[in-house]
Chimera marker file (.cmm) of the C-alpha trace (Angstrom):
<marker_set name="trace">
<marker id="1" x="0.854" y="104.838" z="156.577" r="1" g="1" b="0" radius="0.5"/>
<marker id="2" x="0.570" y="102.334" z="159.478" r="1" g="1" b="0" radius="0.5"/>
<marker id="3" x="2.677" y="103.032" z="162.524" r="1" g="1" b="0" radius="0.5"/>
<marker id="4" x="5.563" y="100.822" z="162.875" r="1" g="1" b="0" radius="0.5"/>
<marker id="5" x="5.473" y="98.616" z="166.094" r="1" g="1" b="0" radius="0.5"/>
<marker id="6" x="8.084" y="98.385" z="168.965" r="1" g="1" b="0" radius="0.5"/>
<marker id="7" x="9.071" y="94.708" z="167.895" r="1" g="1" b="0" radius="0.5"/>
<marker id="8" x="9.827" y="96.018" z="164.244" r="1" g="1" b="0" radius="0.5"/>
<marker id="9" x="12.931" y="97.559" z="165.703" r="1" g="1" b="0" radius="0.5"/>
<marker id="10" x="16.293" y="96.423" z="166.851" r="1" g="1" b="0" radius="0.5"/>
<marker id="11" x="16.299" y="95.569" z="170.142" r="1" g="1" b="0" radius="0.5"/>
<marker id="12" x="18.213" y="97.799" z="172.099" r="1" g="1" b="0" radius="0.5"/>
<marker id="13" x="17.783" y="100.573" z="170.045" r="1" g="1" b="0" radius="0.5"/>
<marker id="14" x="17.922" y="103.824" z="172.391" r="1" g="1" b="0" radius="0.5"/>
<marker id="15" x="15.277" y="105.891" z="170.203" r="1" g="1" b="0" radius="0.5"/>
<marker id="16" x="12.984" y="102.762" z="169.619" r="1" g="1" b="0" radius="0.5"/>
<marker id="17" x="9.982" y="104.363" z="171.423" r="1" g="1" b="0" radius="0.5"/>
<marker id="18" x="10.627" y="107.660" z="169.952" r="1" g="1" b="0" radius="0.5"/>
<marker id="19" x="10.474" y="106.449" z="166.029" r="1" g="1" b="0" radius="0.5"/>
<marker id="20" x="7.371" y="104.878" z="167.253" r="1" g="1" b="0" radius="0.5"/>
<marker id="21" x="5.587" y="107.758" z="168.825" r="1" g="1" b="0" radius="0.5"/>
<marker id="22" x="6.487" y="109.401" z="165.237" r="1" g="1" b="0" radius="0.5"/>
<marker id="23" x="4.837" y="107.383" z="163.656" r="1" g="1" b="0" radius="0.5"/>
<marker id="24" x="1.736" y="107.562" z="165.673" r="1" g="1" b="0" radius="0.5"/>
<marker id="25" x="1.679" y="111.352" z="165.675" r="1" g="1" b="0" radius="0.5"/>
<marker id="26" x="2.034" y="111.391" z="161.543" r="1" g="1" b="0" radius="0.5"/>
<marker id="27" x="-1.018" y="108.848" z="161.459" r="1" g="1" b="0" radius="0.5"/>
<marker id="28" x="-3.555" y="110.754" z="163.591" r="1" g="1" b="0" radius="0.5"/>
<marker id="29" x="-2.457" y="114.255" z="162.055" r="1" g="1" b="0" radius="0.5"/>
<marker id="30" x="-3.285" y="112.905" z="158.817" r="1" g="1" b="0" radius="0.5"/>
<marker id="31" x="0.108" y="111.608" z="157.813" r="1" g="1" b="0" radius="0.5"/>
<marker id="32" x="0.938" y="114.894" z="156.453" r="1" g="1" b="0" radius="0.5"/>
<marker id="33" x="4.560" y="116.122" z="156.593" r="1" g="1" b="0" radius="0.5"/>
<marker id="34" x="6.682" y="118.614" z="154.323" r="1" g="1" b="0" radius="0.5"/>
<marker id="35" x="9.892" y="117.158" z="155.377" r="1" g="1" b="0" radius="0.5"/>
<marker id="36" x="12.303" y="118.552" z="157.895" r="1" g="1" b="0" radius="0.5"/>
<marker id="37" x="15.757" y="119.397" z="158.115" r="1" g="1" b="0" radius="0.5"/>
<marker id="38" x="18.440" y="117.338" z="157.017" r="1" g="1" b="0" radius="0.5"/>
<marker id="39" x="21.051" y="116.698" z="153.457" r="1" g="1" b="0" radius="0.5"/>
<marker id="40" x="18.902" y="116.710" z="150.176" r="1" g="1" b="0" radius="0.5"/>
<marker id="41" x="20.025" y="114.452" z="147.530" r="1" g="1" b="0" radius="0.5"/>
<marker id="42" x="18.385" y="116.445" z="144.964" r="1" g="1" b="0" radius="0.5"/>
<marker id="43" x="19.772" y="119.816" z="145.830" r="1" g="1" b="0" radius="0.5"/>
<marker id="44" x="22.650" y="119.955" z="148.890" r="1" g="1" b="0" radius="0.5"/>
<marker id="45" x="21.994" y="123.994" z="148.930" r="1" g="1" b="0" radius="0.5"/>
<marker id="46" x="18.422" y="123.900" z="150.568" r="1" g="1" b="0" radius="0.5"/>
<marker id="47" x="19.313" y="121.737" z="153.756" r="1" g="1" b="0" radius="0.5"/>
<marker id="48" x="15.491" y="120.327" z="153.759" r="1" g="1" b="0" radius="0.5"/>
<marker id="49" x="14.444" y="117.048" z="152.861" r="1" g="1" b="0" radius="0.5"/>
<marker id="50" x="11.030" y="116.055" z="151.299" r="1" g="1" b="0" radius="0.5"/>
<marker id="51" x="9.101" y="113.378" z="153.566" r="1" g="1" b="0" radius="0.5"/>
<marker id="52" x="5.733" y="111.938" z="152.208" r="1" g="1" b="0" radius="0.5"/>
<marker id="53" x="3.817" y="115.379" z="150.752" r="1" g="1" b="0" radius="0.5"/>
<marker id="54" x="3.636" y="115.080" z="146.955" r="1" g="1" b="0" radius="0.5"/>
<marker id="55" x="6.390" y="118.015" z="146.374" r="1" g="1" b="0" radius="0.5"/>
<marker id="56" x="10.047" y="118.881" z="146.067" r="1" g="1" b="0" radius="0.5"/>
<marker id="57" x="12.095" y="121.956" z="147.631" r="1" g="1" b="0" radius="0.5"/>
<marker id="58" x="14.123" y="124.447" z="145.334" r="1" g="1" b="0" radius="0.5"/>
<marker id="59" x="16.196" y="127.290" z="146.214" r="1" g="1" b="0" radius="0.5"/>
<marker id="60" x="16.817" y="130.162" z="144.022" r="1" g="1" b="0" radius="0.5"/>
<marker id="61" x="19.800" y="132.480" z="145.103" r="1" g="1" b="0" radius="0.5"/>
<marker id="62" x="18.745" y="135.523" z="143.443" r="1" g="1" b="0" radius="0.5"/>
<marker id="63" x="15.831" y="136.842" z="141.872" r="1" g="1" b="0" radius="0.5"/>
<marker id="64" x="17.614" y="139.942" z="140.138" r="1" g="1" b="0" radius="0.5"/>
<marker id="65" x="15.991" y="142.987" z="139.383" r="1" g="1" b="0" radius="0.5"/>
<marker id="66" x="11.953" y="143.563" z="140.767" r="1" g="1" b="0" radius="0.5"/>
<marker id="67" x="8.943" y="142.335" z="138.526" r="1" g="1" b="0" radius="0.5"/>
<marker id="68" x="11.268" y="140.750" z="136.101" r="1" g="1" b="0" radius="0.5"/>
<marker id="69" x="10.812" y="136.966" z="135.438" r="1" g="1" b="0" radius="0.5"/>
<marker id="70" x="12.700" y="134.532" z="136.860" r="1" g="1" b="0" radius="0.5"/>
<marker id="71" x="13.083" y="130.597" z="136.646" r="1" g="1" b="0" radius="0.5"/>
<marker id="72" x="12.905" y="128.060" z="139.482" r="1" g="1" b="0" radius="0.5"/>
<marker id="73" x="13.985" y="124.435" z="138.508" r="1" g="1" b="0" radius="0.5"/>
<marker id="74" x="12.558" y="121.502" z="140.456" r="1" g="1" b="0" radius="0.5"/>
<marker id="75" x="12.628" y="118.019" z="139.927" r="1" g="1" b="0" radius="0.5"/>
<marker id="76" x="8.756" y="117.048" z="140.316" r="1" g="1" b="0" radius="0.5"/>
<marker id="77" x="8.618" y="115.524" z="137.014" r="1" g="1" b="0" radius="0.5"/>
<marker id="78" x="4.900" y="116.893" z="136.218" r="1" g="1" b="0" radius="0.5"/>
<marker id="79" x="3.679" y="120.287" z="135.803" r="1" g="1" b="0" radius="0.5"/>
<marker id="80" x="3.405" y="121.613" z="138.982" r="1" g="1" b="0" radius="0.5"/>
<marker id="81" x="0.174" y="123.240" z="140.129" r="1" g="1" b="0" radius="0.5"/>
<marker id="82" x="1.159" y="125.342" z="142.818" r="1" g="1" b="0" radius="0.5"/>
<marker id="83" x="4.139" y="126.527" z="145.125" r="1" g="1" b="0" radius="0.5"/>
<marker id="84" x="5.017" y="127.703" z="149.232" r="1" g="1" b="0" radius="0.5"/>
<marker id="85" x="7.327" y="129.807" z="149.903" r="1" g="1" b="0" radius="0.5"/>
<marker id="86" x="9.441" y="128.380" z="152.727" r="1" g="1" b="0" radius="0.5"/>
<marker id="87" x="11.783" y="131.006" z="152.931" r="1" g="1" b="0" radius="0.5"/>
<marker id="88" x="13.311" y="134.410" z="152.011" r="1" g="1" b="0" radius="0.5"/>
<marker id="89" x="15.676" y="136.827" z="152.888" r="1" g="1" b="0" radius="0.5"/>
<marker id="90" x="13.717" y="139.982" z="153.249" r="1" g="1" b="0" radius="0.5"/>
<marker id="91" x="10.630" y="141.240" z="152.404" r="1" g="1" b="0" radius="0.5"/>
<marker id="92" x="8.887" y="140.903" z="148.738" r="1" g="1" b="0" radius="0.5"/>
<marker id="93" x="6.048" y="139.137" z="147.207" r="1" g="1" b="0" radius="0.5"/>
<marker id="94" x="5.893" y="136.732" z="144.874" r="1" g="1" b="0" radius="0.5"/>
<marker id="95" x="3.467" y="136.162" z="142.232" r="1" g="1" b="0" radius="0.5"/>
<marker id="96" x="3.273" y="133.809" z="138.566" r="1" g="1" b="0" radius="0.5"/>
<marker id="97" x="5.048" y="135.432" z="135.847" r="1" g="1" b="0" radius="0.5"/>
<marker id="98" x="2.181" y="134.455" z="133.224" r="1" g="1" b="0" radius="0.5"/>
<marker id="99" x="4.635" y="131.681" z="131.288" r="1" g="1" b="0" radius="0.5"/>
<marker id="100" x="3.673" y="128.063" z="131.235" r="1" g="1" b="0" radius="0.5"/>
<marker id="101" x="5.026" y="125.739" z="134.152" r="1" g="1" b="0" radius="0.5"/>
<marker id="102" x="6.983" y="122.536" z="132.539" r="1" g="1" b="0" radius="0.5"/>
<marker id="103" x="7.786" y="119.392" z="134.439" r="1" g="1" b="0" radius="0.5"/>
<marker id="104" x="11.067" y="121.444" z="135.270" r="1" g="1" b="0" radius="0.5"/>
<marker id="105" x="10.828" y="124.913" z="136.035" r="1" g="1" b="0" radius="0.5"/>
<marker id="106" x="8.414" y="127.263" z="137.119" r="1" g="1" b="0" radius="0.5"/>
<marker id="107" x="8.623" y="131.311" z="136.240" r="1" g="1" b="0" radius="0.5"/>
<marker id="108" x="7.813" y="133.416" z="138.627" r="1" g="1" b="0" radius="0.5"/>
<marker id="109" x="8.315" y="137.327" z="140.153" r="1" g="1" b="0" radius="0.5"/>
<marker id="110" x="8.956" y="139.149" z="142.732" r="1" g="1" b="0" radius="0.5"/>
<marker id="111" x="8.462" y="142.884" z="144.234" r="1" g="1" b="0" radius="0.5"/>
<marker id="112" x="11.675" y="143.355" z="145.631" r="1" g="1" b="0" radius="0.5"/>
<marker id="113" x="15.297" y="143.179" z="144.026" r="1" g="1" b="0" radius="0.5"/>
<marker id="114" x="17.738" y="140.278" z="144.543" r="1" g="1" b="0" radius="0.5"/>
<marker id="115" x="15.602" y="138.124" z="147.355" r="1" g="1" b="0" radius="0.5"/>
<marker id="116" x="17.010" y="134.657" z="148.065" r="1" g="1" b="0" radius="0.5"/>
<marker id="117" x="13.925" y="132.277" z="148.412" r="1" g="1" b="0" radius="0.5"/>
<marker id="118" x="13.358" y="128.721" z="149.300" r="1" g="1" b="0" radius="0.5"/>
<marker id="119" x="9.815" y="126.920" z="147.940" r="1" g="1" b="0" radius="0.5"/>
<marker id="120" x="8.121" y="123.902" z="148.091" r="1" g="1" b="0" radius="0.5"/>
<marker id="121" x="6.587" y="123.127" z="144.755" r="1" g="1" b="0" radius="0.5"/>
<marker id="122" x="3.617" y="120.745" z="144.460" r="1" g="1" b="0" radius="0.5"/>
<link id1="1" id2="2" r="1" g="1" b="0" radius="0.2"/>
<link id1="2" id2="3" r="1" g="1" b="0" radius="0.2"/>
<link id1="3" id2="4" r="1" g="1" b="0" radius="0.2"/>
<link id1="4" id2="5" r="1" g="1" b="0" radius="0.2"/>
<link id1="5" id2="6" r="1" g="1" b="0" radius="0.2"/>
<link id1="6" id2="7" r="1" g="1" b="0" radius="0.2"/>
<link id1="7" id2="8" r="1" g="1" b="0" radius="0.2"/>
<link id1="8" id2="9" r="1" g="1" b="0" radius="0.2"/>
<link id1="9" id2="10" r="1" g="1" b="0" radius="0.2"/>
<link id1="10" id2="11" r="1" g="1" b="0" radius="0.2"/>
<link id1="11" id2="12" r="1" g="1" b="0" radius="0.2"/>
<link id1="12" id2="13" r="1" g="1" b="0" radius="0.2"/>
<link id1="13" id2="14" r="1" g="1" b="0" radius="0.2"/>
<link id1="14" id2="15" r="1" g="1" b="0" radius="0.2"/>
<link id1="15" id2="16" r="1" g="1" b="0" radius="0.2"/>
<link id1="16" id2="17" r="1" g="1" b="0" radius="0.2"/>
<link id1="17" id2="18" r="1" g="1" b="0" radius="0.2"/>
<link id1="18" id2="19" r="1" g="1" b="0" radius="0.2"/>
<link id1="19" id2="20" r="1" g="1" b="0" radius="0.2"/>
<link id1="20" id2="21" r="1" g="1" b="0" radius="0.2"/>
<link id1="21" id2="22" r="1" g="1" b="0" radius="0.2"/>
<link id1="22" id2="23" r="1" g="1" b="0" radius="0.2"/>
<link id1="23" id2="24" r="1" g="1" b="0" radius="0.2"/>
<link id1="24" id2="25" r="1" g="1" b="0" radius="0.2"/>
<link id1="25" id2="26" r="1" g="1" b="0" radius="0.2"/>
<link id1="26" id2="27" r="1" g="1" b="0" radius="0.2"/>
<link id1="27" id2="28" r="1" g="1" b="0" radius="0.2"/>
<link id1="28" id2="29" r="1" g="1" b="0" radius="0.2"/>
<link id1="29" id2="30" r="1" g="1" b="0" radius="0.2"/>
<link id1="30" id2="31" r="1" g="1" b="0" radius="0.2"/>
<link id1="31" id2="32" r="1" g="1" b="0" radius="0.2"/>
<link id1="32" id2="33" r="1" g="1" b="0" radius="0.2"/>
<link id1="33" id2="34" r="1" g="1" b="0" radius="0.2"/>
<link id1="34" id2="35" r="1" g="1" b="0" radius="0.2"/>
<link id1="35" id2="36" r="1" g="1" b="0" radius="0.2"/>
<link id1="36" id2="37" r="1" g="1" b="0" radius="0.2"/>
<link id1="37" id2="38" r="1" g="1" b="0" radius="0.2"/>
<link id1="38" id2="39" r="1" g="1" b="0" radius="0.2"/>
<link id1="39" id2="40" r="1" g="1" b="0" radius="0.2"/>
<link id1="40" id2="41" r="1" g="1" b="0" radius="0.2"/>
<link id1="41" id2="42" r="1" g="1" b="0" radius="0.2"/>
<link id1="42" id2="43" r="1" g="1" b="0" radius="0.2"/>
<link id1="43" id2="44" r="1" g="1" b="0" radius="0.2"/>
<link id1="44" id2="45" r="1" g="1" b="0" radius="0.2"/>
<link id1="45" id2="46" r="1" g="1" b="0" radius="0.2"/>
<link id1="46" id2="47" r="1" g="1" b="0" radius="0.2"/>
<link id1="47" id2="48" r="1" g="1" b="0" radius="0.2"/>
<link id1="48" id2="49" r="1" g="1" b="0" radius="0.2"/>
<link id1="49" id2="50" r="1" g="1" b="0" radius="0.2"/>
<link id1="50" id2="51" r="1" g="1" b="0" radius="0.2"/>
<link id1="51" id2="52" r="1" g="1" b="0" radius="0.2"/>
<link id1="52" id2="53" r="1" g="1" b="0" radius="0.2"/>
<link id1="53" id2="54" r="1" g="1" b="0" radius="0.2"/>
<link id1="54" id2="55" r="1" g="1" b="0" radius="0.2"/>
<link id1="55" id2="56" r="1" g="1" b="0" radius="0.2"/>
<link id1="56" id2="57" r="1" g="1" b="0" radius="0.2"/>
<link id1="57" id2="58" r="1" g="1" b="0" radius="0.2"/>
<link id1="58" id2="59" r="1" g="1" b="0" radius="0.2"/>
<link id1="59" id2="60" r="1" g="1" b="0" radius="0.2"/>
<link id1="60" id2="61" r="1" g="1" b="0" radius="0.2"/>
<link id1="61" id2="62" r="1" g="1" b="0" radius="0.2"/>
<link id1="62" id2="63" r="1" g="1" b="0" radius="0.2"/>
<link id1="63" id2="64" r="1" g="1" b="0" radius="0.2"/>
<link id1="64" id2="65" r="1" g="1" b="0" radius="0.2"/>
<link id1="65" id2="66" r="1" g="1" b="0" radius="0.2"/>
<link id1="66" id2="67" r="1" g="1" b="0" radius="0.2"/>
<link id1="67" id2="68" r="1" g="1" b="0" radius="0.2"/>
<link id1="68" id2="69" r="1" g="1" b="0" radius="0.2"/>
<link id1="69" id2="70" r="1" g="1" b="0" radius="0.2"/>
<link id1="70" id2="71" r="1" g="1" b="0" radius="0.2"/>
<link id1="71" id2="72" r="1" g="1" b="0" radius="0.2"/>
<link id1="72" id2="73" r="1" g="1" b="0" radius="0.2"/>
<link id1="73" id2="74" r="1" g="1" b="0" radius="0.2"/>
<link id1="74" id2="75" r="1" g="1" b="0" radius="0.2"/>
<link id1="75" id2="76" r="1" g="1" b="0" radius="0.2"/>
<link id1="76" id2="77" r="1" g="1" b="0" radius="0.2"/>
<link id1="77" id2="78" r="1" g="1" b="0" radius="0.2"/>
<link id1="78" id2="79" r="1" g="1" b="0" radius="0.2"/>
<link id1="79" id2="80" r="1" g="1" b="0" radius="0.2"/>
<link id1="80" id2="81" r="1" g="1" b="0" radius="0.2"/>
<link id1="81" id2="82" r="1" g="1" b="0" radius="0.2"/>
<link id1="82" id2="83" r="1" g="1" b="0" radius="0.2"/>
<link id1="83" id2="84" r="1" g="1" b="0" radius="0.2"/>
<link id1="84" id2="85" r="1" g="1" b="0" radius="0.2"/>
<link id1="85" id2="86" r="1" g="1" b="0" radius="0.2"/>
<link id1="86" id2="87" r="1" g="1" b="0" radius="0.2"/>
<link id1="87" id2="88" r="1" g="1" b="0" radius="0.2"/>
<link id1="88" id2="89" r="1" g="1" b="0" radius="0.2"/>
<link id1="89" id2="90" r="1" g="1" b="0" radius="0.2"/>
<link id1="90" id2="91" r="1" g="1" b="0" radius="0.2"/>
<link id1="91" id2="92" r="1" g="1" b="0" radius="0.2"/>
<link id1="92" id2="93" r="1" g="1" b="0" radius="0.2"/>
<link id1="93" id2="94" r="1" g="1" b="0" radius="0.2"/>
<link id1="94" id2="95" r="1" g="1" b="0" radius="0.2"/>
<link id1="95" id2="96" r="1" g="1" b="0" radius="0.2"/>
<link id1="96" id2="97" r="1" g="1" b="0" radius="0.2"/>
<link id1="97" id2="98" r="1" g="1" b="0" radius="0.2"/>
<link id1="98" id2="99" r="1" g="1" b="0" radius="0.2"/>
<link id1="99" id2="100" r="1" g="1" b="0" radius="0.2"/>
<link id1="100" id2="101" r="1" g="1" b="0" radius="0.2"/>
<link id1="101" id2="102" r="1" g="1" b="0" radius="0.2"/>
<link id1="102" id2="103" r="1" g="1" b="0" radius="0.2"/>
<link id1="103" id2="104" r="1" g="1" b="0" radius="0.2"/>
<link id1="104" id2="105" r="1" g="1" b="0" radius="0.2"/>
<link id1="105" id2="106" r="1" g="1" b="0" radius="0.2"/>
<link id1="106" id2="107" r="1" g="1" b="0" radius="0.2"/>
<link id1="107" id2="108" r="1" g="1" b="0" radius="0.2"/>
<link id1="108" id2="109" r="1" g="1" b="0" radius="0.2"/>
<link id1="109" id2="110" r="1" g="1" b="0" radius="0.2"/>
<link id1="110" id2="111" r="1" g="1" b="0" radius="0.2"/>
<link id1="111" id2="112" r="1" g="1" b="0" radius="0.2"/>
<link id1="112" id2="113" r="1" g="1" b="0" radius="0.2"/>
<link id1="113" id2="114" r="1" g="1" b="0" radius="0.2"/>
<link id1="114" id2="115" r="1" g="1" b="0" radius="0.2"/>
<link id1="115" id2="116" r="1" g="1" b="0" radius="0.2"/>
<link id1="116" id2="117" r="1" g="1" b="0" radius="0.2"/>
<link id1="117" id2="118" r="1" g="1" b="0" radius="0.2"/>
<link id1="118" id2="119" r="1" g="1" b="0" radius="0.2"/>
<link id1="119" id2="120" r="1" g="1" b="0" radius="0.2"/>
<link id1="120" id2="121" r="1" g="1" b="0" radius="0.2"/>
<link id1="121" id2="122" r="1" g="1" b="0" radius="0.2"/>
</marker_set>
């Protein structure tokens, strides 16, 4: 990514040195960024939208009952080869449930009874 400069914006623009600065800062810390808050086409219930890391966001409500499997669809398009947890509720750990990954969904556990869990799946 190249930083866009003051000129490439509309003149007049109040934020025009801010979006610049942005895109300074992203270039010199490696132009790394999980996305930030904001309306996700993809999924309206997370409230996060992916920038330019090679991942989506998915929410899962509920994971029901402790170590039992459960399935997290995401719309990478490739088999994923790993996951973040973003957020949860309360306290429990996650782990793979031992079933493939598809280009879909990803299976997965967790210690603790009905957790509501946000992840970023790369």
């Amino acid at each position: 990514m190249q930083p866009r400069k003051p000129s490439e914006h509309i003149v007049g623009e109040p934020n025009n040195h801010k979006k610049v600065l942005k895109d300074i800062y992203k270039v010199l810390r490696g132009n790394v960024s999980f996305g930030q808050q904001g309306s996700n086409p993809n999924d309206t219930t997370i409230g996060l939208v992916e920038d330019n890391m090679d991942g989506v966001f998915a929410h899962v409500d509920n994971t029901g009952f402790a170590n039992l499997q459960f399935i997290v669809d995401h719309t990478l398009n490739r088999v994923p080869i790993g996951y973040f947890v973003i957020r949860q509720d309360h306290a429990g750990s996650f782990y793979d449930s031992g079933t493939d990954w598809t280009e879909t969904q990803i299976f997965l556990k967790c210690d603790a009874n009905g957790v509501e869990a946000t992840f970023f799946i790369f």
